[in-house]
C-alpha positions in Angstrom: -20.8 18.7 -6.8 -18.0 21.0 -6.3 -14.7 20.3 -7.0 -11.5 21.3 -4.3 -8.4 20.2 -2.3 -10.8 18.2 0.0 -12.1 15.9 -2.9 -11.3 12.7 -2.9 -10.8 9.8 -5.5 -14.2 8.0 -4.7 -16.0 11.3 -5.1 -14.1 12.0 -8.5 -14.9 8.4 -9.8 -19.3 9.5 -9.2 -19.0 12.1 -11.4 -16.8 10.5 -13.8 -16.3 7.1 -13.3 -18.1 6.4 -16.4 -15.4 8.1 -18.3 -12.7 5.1 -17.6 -15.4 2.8 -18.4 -14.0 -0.1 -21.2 -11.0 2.3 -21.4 -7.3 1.1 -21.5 -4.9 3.0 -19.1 -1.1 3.1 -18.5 -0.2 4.7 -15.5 3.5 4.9 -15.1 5.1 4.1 -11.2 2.0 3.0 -9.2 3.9 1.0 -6.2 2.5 0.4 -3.1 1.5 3.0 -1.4 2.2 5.4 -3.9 -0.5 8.3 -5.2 -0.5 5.9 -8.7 -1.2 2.6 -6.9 -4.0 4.5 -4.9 -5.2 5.9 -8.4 -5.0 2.1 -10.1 -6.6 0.5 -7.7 -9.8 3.0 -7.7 -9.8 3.1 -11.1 -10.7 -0.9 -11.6 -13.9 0.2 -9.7 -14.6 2.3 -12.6 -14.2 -0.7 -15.2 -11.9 0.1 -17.0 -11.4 -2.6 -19.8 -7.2 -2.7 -19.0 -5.2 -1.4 -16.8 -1.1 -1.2 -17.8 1.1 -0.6 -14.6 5.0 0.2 -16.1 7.6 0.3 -12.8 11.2 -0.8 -12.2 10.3 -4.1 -9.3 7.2 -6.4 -10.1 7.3 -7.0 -6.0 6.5 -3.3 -5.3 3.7 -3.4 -8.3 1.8 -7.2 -7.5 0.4 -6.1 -4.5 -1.5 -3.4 -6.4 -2.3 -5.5 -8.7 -4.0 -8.0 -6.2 -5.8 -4.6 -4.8 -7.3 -4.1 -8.5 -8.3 -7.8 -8.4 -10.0 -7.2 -5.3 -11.5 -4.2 -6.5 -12.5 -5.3 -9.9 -11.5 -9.2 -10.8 -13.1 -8.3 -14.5 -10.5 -6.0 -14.8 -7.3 -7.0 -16.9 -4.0 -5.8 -15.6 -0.5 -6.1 -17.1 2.8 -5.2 -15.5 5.5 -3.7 -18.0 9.0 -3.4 -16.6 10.4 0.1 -16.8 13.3 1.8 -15.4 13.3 5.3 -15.9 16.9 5.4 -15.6 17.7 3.7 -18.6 16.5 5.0 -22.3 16.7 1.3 -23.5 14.3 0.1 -21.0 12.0 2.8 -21.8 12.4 1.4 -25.5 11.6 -2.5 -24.2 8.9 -1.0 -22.1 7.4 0.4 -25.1 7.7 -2.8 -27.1 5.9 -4.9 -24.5 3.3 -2.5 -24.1 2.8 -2.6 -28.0 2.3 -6.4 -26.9 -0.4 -6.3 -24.3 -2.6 -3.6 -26.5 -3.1 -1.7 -29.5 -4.2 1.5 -27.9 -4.0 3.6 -24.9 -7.0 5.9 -24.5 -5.5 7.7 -21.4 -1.6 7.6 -20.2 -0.5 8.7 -16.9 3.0 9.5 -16.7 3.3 9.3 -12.8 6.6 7.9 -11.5 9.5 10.4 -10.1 11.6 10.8 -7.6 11.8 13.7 -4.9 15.0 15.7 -3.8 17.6 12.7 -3.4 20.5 14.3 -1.6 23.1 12.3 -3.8 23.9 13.3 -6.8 23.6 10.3 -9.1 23.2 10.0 -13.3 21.2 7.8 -15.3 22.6 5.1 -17.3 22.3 7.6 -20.0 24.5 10.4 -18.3 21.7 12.5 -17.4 21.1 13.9 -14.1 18.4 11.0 -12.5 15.6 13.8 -11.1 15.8 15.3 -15.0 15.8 12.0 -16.4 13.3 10.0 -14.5 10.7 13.0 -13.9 10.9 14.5 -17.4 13.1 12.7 -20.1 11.9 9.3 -19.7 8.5 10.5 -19.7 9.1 12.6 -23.0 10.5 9.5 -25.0 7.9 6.9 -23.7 5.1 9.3 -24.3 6.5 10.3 -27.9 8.0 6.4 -28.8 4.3 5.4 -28.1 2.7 8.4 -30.0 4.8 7.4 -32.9 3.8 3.7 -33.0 0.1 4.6 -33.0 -1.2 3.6 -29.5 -2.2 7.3 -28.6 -4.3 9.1 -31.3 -7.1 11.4 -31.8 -9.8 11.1 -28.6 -6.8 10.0 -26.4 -5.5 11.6 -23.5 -1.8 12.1 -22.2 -1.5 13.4 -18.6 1.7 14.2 -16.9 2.0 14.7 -12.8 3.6 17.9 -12.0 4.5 19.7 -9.2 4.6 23.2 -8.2 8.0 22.6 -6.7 9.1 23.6 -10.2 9.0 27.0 -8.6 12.5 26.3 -7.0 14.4 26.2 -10.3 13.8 26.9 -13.8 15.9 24.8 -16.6 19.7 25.3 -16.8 19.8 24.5 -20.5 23.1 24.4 -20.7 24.4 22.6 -17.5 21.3 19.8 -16.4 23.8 18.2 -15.1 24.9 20.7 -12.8 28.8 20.7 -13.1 28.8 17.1 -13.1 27.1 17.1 -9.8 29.6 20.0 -8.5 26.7 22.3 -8.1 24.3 20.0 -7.5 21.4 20.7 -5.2 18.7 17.7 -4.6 15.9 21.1 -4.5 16.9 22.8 -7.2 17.1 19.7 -9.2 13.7 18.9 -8.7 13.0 21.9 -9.5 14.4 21.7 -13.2 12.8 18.4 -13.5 9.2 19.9 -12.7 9.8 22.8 -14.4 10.5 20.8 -17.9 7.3 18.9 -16.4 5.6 22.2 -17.2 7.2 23.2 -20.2 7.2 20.2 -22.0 3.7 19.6 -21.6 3.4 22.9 -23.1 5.8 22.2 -25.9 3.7 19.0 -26.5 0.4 20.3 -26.6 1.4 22.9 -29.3 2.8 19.8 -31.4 -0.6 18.2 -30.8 -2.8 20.9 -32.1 -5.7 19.9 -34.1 -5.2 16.1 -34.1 -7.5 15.8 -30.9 -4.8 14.5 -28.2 -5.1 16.0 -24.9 -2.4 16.9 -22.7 -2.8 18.0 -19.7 -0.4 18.6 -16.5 -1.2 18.1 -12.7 0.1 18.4 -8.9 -2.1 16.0 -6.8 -0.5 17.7 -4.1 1.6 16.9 -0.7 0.8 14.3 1.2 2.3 12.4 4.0 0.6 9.3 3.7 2.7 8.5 -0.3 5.5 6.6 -0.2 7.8 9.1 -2.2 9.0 10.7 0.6 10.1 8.3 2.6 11.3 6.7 -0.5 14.0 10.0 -0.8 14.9 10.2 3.0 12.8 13.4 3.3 12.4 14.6 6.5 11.2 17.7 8.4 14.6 19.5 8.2 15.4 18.9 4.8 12.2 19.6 3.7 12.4 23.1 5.5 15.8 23.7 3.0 12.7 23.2 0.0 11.0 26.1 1.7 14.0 28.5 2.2 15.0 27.9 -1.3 11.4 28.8 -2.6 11.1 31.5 -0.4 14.6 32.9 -1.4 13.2 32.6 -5.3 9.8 34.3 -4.5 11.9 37.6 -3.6 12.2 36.7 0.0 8.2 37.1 0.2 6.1 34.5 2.5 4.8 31.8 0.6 1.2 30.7 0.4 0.4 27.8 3.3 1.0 24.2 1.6 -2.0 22.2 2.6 -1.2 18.1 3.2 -3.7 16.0 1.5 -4.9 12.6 2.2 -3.7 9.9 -0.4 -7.6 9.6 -1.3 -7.6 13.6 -2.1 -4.1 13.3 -4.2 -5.5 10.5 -6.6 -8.6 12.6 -6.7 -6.9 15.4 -8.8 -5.1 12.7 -10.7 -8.3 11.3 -11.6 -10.4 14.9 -11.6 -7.5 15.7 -14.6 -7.6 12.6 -16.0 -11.4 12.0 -16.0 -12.9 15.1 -16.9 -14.4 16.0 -20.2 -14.3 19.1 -19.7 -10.5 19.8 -19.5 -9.7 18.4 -22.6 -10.1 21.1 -24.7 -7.5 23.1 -22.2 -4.2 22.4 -24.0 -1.9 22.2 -21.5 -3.9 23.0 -18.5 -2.2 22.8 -14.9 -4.5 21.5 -12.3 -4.1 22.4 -9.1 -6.7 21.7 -6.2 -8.8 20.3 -8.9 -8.9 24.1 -10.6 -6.6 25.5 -14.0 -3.8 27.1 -11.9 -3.7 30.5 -13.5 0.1 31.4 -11.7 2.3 29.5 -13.4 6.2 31.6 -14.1 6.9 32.1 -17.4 10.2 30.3 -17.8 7.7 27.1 -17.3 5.2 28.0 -20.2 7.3 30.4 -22.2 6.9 28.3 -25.8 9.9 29.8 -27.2 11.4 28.2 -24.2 9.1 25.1 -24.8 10.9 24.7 -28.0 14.3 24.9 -26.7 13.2 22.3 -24.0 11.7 20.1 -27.0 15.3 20.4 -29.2 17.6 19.5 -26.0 15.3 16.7 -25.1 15.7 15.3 -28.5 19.1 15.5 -28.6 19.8 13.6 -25.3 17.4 10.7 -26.5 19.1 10.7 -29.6 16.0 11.1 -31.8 13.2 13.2 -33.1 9.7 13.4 -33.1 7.9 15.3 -35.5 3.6 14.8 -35.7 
């Protein structure tokens, strides 16, 4: 069958349902009535062995986890408690992990935030839409490749965005004057953007040991809780649009098609799922297609390794594989 923006998650899982079969997954940020909670709960009718939901409140996460019950009662499911705001928890969240399994054949690094208006810093002193979009994803993915858990046949998918067209990276101010400059657009931006680039920079670490990384945007849709979640609404969201009109050289921009929730999990789990894409290092999926547009500054791997040297240096450790 074909594959497009109108697929949805159910459709994905006939083709390739088989795929998550007797698998283990983490998928990072899957609360109610999120696009990760949508892609948990139709992944336990795929039968998968375990499924490891990591979020910052249990009561946003149990009622997913009685949907995958529902769904799938042979199914196991483990809640890890993760706040992507906080390096140490990311740490703790790796060590219980390490407690529930001994492998991850596919993680999901899903959990962000959108635009917040406010400029606010994680515990760490890192801007919070660069740390809990990008950073925190970079040190739980590389904390767990280190212990083991990932390895050759495995696969590490992060959810992008093709926001990252509002900003690329400012190296050397993330934190944007200490919020002085700050704008909640351009922020997500940067985040998305390293999104991008640090996939990249990953994949080219992960050459020739058999780990896949791949990046996707499952898309907008109305029906997720992230935007109401950021007190989005139809002005501020037409400040997004100015912004990335302004940065396409004041040339109209494409039409953004809204999805369904069922059609956003259904890239997540078209990228996550296929065969196929696993030998595309760094692939960005986009309407369930390689996006072949991406800017530069977000696959540039002299840039990638610039990313991958600041990122180490604001976790305070280094990953070499």
């Amino acid at each position: 069958m074909p594959f497009d923006i109108n697929t949805t998650d159910t459709e994905v899982l006939s083709s390739f349902g088989k795929e998550a079969q007797g698998k283990t997954l983490l998928i990072t940020g899957p609360s109610t009535a999120g696009i990760g909670s949508k892609v948990a709960v139709s992944l336990a009718t795929a039968g998968p062995k375990l499924l490891i939901l990591a979020g910052r409140n249990k009561s946003k996460i149990t009622p997913v986890i009685g949907g995958i019950n529902r769904a799938n009662p042979g199914v196991q499911v483990k809640f890890v408690q993760l706040d992507l705001l906080s390096q140490k928890s990311v740490h703790d969240a790796v060590t219980q992990v390490k407690e529930a399994t001994d492998h991850i054949d596919i993680l999901i690094n899903n959990a962000g935030v959108m635009a917040p208006r406010k400029f606010l810093l994680s515990q760490d002193g890192v801007e919070s839409q660069f740390a809990a979009n990008y950073l925190s994803h970079f040190l739980l993915t590389n904390l767990l490749l280190k212990s083991g858990l990932i390895r050759a046949g495995d696969l590490i998918l992060n959810i992008g965005s093709l926001g990252y067209q509002m900003s690329d990276i400012q190296y050397d101010n993330i934190n944007y004057s200490n919020g002085e400059s700050y704008n909640g657009w351009k922020a997500y931006g940067q985040a998305k953007s390293a999104q991008l680039l640090g996939t990249r920079g990953l994949a080219n670490r992960l050459k020739g040991k058999g780990i896949a990384v791949l990046v996707a945007h499952p898309g907008v849709t109305l029906e997720s809780s992230l935007l109401a979640n950021s007190a989005i609404d139809q002005e501020y969201f037409g400040e997004a649009y100015l912004l990335a009109i302004e940065r396409n050289d004041g040339q109209p921009l494409p039409p953004q098609n809204m999805v369904s929730i069922e059609q956003a999990a259904g890239v997540v789990l078209y990228t996550a799922l296929n065969p196929e894409l696993r030998s595309k290092p760094a692939a960005f999926i986009v309407e369930n297609g390689i996006y072949a547009l991406t800017k530069d500054y977000a696959i540039n791997d002299a840039d990638a390794d610039k990313l991958w040297e600041l990122s180490e240096s604001l976790v305070g450790e280094r990953f070499e594989f």
